[in-house]
C-alpha positions in Angstrom: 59.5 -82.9 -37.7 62.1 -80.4 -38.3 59.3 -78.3 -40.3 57.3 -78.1 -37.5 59.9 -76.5 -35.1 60.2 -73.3 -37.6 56.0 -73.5 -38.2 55.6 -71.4 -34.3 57.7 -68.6 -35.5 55.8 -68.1 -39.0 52.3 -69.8 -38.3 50.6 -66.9 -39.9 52.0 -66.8 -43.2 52.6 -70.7 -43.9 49.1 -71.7 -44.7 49.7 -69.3 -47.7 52.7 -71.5 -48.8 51.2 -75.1 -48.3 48.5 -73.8 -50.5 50.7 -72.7 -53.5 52.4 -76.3 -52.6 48.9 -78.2 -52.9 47.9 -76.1 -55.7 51.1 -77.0 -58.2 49.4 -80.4 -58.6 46.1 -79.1 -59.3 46.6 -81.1 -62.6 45.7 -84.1 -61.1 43.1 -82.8 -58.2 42.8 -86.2 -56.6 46.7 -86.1 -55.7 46.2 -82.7 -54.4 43.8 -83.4 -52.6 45.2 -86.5 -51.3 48.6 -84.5 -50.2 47.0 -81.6 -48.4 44.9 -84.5 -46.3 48.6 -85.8 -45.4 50.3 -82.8 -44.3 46.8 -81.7 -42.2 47.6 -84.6 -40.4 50.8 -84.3 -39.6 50.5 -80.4 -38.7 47.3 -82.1 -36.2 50.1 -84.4 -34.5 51.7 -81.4 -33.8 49.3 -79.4 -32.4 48.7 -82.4 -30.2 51.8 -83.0 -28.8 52.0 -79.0 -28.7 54.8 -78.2 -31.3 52.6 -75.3 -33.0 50.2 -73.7 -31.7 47.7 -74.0 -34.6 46.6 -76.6 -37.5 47.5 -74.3 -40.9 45.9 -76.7 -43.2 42.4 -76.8 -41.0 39.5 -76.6 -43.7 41.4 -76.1 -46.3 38.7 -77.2 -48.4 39.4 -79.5 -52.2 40.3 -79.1 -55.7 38.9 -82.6 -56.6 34.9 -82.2 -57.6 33.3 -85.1 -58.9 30.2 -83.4 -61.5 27.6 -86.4 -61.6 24.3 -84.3 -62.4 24.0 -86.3 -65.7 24.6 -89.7 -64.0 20.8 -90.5 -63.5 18.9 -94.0 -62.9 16.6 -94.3 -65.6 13.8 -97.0 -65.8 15.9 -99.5 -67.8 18.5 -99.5 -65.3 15.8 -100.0 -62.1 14.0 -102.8 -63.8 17.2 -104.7 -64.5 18.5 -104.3 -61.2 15.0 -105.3 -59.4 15.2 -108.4 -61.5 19.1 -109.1 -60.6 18.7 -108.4 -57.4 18.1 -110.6 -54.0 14.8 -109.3 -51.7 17.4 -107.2 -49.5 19.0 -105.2 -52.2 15.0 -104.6 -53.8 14.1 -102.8 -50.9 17.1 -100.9 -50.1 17.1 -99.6 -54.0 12.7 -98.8 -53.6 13.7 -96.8 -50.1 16.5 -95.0 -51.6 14.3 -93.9 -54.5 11.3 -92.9 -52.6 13.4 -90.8 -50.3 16.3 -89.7 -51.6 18.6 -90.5 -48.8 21.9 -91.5 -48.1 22.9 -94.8 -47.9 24.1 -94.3 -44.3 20.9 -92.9 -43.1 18.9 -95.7 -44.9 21.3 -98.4 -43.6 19.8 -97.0 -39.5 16.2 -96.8 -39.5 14.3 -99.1 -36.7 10.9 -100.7 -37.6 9.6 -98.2 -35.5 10.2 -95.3 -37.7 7.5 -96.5 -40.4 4.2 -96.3 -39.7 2.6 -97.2 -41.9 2.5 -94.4 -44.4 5.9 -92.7 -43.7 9.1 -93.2 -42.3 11.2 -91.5 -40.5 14.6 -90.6 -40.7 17.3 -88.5 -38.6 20.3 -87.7 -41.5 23.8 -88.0 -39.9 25.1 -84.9 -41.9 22.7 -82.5 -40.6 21.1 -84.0 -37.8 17.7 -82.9 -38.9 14.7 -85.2 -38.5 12.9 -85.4 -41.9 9.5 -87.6 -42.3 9.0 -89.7 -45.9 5.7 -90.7 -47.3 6.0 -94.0 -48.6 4.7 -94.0 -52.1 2.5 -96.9 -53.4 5.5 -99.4 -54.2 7.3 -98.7 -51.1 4.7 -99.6 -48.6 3.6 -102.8 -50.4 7.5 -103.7 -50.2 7.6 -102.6 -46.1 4.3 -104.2 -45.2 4.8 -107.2 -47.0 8.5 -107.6 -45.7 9.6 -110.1 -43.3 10.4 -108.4 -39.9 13.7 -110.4 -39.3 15.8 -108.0 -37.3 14.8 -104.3 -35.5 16.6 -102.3 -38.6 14.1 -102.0 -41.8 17.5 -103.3 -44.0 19.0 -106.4 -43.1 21.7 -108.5 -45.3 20.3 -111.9 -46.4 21.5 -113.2 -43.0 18.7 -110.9 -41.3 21.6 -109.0 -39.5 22.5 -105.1 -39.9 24.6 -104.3 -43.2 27.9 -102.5 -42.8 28.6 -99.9 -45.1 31.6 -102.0 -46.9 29.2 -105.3 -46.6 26.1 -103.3 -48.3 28.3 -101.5 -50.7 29.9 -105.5 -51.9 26.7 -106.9 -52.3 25.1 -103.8 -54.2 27.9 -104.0 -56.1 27.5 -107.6 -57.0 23.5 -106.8 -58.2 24.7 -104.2 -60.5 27.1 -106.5 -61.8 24.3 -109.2 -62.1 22.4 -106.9 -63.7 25.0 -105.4 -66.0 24.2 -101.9 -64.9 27.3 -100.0 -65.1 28.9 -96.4 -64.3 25.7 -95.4 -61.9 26.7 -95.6 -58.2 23.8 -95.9 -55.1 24.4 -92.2 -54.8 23.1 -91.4 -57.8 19.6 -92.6 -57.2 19.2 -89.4 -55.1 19.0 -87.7 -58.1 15.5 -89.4 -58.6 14.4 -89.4 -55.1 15.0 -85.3 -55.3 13.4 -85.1 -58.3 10.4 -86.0 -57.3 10.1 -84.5 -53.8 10.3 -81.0 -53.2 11.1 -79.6 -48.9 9.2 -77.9 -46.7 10.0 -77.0 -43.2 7.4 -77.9 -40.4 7.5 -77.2 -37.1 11.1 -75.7 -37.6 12.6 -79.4 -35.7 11.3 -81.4 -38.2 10.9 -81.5 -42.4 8.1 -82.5 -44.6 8.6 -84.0 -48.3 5.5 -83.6 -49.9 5.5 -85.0 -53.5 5.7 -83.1 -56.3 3.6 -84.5 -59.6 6.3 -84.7 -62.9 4.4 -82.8 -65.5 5.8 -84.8 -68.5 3.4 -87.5 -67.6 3.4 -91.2 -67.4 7.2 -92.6 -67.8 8.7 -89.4 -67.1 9.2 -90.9 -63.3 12.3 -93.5 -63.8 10.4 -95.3 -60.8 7.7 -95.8 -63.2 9.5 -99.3 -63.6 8.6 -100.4 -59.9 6.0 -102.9 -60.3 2.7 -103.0 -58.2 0.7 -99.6 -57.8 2.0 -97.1 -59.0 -0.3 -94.4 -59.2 1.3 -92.3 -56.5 4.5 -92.4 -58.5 3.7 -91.9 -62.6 
C-alpha cells in the first residue's frame, strides 16, 4: 500500500495519471477495462480504512463497448429454439420478445402482475414501473400455463431461476437448437422494435404497439405459433 500513502498529498492530479496508465492498453479494451476495475478497488480499501481521502478511479467510465445492433433474432432462429426448447425456456423466450426486457426483470414478476391482458414490470436499472400488453401469443402461453410457483418463470422444478441457473439452461436450448452467436439480450432488439414509449401518469410507462409497415413476416415473432394477428 505504499502508493496509497503518497495518493493524500497529490489526490488531485493522480486520477489524470491512472488514466494515461489504463489508456496504454487500450489495444485490448477488455484488459483495460479489467485493470482500472482492480486499482478502483484497491483505491476503495483505502478510502475505507481512511488512507486517502477520495476514490480517484470513481466512474471512471470504459473503453470496452460491445456493438451488437446487427445481432438480431430473426424467425428462423425463434422457431428452432421453440422447438428445442422445454415449456419453461418457451415462455421466458415469448415474454422477452413481447416486452423487451431484461432478463433480470423477467426472471421477478409475481402472477399478480398479469392480468390478464398486460403485465407488469418494475425494471431494476431504473426503478420505473412500466405496464406490457400481452400480444396474442403471449397470453395463450400465460393463461394456459401451469401456476406452479408465485413467480410467472419457474425452472422445470417449478422453483425461481437464478440468473446462472436460467442463463445454463438457455444456454443448453440454443445449443439444442443449434442457434449460435445471438445471446438472450439480443431479443430486446425485437421487443423494441416493435413497441414504441409513452409516459403516463409521469410514475408509470405505457408500451403501446407499434404496426411494422413492411407487412406480414417483417415481425421475427411472426414464427410464434397460435394467433398472431396482434403481432404480423
Amino acid at each position: 500500500m505504499a502508493i496509497c500513502r503518497s495518493l493524500p498529498l497529490r489526490i488531485g492530479g493522480v486520477r489524470g495519471e491512472f488514466k494515461t496508465w489504463r489508456d496504454s492498453f487500450a489495444a485490448t479494451p477488455r484488459k483495460a477495462d479489467y485493470a482500472w476495475t482492480t486499482l478502483a478497488r484497491i483505491m476503495s480499501f483505502a478510502k475505507d480504512r481512511g488512507m486517502i481521502t477520495a476514490n480517484p478511479c470513481e466512474k471512471g467510465g470504459r473503453l470496452y463497448a460491445a456493438d451488437r445492433s446487427d445481432k438480431i433474432w430473426g424467425e428462423t432462429e425463434i422457431a428452432a429454439l421453440l422447438a428445442a426448447a422445454s415449456d419453461e425456456i418457451k415462455l421466458a423466450l415469448v415474454l422477452a420478445l413481447w416486452t423487451g426486457q431484461r432478463q433480470g426483470d423477467l426472471l421477478r414478476p409475481p402472477w399478480s402482475s398479469y392480468d390478464g391482458t398486460h403485465v407488469r414490470f418494475r425494471q431494476s436499472k431504473t426503478g420505473r414501473r412500466v405496464t406490457m400488453p400481452a400480444g396474442a401469443p403471449l397470453k395463450a402461453l400465460l393463461d394456459g400455463a401451469e401456476r406452479r410457483s408465485p413467480l410467472i418463470l419457474t425452472n422445470s422444478y417449478g422453483r425461481a431461476w437464478t440468473s446462472d441457473g436460467f442463463r445454463t439452461s438457455w444456454s443448453k436450448a440454443c445449443a439444442r437448437a443449434r442457434v449460435s452467436g445471438l445471446t438472450f439480450h439480443d431479443l430486446r432488439g425485437v421487443g423494441r422494435g416493435a413497441f414504441g414509449a409513452c409516459r403516463g401518469d409521469g410514475t408509470a410507462d405505457c408500451y403501446l404497439h407499434r404496426p411494422q409497415p413492411q407487412g406480414r413476416g417483417s415481425d421475427p415473432r411472426c414464427a410464434l405459433p397460435g394467433p398472431r394477428r396482434a403481432a404480423c
